[in-house]
N, C-alpha and C positions, 0 to 999 in steps of 0.2 A: 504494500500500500504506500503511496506517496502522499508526499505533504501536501502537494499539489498533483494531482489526478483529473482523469476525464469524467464527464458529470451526467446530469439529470436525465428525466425522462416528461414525454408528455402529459403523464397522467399522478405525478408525482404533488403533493399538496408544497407551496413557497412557504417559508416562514411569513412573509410580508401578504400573504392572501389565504391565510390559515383563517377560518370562522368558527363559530361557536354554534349553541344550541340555535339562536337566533338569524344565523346566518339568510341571506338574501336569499329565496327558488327562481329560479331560473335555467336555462342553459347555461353547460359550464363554460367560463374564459377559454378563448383559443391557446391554446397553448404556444409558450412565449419560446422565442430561440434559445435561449440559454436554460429549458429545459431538456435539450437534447444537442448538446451546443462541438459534439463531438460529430454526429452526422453534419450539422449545417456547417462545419471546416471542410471535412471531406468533400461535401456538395458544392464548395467555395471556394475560401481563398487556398485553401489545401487541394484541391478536384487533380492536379496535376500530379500528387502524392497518391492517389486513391489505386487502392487493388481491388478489384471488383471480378467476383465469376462471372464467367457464360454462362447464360441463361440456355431452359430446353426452345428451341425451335427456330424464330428469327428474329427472335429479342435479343440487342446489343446487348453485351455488359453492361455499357452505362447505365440501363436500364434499371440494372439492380437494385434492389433497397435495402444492399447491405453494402459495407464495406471497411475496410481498413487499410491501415499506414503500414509501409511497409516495416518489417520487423528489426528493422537496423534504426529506423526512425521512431517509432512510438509501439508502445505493445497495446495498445488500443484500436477495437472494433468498433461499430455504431450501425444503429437500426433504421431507419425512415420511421419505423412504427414498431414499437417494442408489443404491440398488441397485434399487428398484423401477421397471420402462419407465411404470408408469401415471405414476407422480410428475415422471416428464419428458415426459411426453404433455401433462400438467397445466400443466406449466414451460413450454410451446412454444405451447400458447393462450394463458398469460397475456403473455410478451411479445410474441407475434407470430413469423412466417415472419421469419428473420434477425434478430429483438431479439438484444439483449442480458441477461445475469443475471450480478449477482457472486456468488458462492457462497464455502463454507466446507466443507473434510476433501471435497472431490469431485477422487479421485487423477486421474480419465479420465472424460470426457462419451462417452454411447453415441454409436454409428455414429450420423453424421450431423451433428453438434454441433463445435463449434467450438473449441478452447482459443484466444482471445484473449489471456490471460496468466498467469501462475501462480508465487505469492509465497509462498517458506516463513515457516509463523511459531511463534508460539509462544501456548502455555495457563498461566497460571501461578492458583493458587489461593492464598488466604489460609492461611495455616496456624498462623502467631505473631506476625499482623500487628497493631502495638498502634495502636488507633484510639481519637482523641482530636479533641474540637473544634478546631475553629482561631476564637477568638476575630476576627482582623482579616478572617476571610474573608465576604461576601455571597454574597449570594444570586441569579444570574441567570435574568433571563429572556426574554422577544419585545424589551424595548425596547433588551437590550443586543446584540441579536442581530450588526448590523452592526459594533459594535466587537469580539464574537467572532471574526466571520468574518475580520478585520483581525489580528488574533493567530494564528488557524489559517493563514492564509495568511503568516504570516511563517514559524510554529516548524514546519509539514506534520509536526503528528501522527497525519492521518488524516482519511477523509472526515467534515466537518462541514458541515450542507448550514440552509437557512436556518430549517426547522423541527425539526432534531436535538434542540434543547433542550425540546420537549414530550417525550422519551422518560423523563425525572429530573428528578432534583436536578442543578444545576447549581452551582457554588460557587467565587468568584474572589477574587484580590487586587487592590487597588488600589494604586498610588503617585501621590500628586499627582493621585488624581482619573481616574488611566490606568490600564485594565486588564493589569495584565503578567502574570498566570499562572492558570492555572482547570484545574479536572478535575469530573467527571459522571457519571451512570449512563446508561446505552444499553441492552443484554440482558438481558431480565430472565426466565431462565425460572426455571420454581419451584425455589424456598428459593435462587438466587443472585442477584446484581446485578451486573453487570461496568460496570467504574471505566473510563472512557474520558476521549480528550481532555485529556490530561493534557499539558501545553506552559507554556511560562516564558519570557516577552520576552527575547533575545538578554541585554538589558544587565543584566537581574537574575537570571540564573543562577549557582549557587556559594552561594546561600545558603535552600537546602532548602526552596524554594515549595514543591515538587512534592511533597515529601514531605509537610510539612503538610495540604497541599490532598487527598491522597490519606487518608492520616488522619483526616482531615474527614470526605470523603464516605464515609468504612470507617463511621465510629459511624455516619450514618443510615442506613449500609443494615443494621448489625448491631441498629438501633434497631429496627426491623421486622423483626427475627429471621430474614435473609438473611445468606449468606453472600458475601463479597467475589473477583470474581476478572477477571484483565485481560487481554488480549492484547497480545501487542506482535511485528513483524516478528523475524526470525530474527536479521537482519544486525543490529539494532539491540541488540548487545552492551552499549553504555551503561547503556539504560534498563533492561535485562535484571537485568543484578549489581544495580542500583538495588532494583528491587521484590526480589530475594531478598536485600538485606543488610537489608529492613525488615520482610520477615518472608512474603515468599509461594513456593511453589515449583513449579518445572515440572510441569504435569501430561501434555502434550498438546503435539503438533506436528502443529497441522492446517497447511494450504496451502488458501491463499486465489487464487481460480481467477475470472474472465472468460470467458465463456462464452458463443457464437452459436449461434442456434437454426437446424437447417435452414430453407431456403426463401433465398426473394429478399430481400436486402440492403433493395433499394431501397424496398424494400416497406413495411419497420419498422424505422427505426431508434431504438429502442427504449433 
């Protein structure tokens, strides 16, 4: 589970539209982008990243209403409709008889499917978040990749896999020439950007990288008139008070799910 991970679903309740006994009757709200904010990247500004099966007969791939990032990039999959059976028909050709998918806001996989694992988390969105440059921070990219992955695997903020940082902006501190703290964009469906990867070398914690760095990457996504918003696991109460004492707040409590496809294991392990 990552601190920041891919998120919600359409039929999942927001913090910010949660109702009581009294609530409004009516038909329900359309469901918002950043309820399924992992398909609307793939469908978007990501579509060029996207793996998608052949469909049976003379439906394109594109067609599909599954898909995922390739596996060097993101371990994350996403539905068009987590309640539609075609969009997991779709999900079972592309990874195969027994693959794997990590998904986001999927309460229960239809008959047949597998919960491999399932992690509460959390949606938080920008709300009075004051974003501002951070002068000592750079810029990363492919050549700092391996000293990324040497940071991620110290601070496990989340999968970062070796071509994650083609999804953004990337943005790091140095000391002495060493990278100790960085955060980035990953999700980007329309009009938001979610801030990922946000981690701070053990020894320099206590003096508000994170914050910075997150402030940072706030102005360039608010630079291209997007709005800013993160994930972070449930249990992760730290990082939680963190982003709401600097200005973002809970929207959303998806659960992030592992999930095997019927068929034989042995077959794809995917």
């Amino acid at each position: 589970m990552s601190t920041n991970t891919a998120a919600g679903t359409s039929t999942s309740t927001s913090a910010s539209t949660t109702a009581g006994a009294g609530a409004r009757l009516g038909p329900a709200p359309s469901p918002h982008v950043l309820d399924n904010p992992a398909w609307a990247s793939l469908s978007g500004a990501h579509a060029a990243l996207a793996e998608r099966a052949a469909r049976t007969g003379t439906a394109p791939a594109a067609s599909s209403r599954a898909a995922r990032y390739p596996s060097d990039v993101s371990p994350f999959a996403a539905l068009a409709d987590p309640a539609d059976p075609d969009a997991w028909a779709d999900l079972r050709r592309l990874v195969g008889d027994g693959g794997t998918a990590a998904l986001a806001g999927v309460p229960a996989p239809p008959d047949g499917w597998q919960t491999v694992a399932s992690i509460p988390g959390v949606q938080l969105v920008d709300t009075s978040l004051r974003a501002e440059p951070a002068p000592e921070a750079v810029r990363l990219g492919p050549a700092d990749v391996p000293e990324i992955l040497g940071l991620i695997e110290l601070t496990r903020p989340g999968p970062f896999l070796p071509r994650t940082v083609e999804l953004g902006t990337y943005l790091g501190i140095r000391h002495r020439g060493r990278l100790i703290a960085m955060a980035g964009e990953r999700l980007r469906p329309p009009g938001w950007t979610e801030i990922s990867a946000v981690c701070t070398h053990p020894d320099h914690q206590g003096r508000g990288l994170a914050t910075r760095l997150v402030r940072a990457v706030a102005a360039g996504i608010r630079e291209r008139g997007d709005v800013p918003f993160l994930h972070a696991a449930a249990s992760n109460t730290t990082a939680i008070r963190l982003y709401e004492s600097i200005g973002f707040t809970l929207r959303f409590r998806p659960s992030f799910t592992a999930v095997r496809a019927p068929g034989n294991t042995a077959a794809n392990c995917s």
